[in-house]
C-alpha positions, -999 to +999 in steps of 0.1 A: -777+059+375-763+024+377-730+009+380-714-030+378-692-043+405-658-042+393-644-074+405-608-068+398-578-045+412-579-012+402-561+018+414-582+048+394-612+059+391-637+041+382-664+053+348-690+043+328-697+031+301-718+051+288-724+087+291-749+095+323-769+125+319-798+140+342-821+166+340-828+171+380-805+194+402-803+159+425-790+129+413-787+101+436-763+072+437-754+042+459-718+028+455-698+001+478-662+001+492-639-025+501-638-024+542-612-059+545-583-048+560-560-031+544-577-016+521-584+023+516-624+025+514-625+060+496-653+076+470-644+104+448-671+128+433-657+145+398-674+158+372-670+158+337-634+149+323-633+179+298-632+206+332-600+192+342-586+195+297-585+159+293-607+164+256-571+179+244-587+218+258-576+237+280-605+232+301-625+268+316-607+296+319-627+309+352-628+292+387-654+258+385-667+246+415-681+209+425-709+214+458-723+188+474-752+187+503-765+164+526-736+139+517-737+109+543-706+087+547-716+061+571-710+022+580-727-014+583-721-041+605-732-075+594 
């Protein structure tokens, strides 16, 4: 997976531009937060839009689930 550094303001969630797709159990990914002060350095893991109804569906009628492992948040001085 890739990304491009947004270098404007913006108070949503970031997506790409293009669908991502992957055939292992594991993707991995690499992103950056803002740490300057007064910021809110935060990451969000969703998955697809349609789940939540946003393709005009309801979205699943049974409980859906999002599990992570081995997730790491941790910091870098300069």
């Amino acid at each position: 997976m890739t990304a491009t550094r947004i270098t404007w303001d913006r108070a949503s969630a970031p997506r790409t531009r293009t669908r991502r797709s992957t055939t292992t159990r594991a993707p991995k990914g690499d992103f950056q937060a803002p740490s300057a002060r007064g910021t809110w350095p935060a990451f969000w893991l969703t998955g697809v839009d349609q789940m939540e109804g946003s393709s005009g569906s309801p979205g699943p009628s049974a409980s859906t689930y999002y599990r992570a492992r081995n997730v790491y948040v941790g910091r870098s001085r300069a």
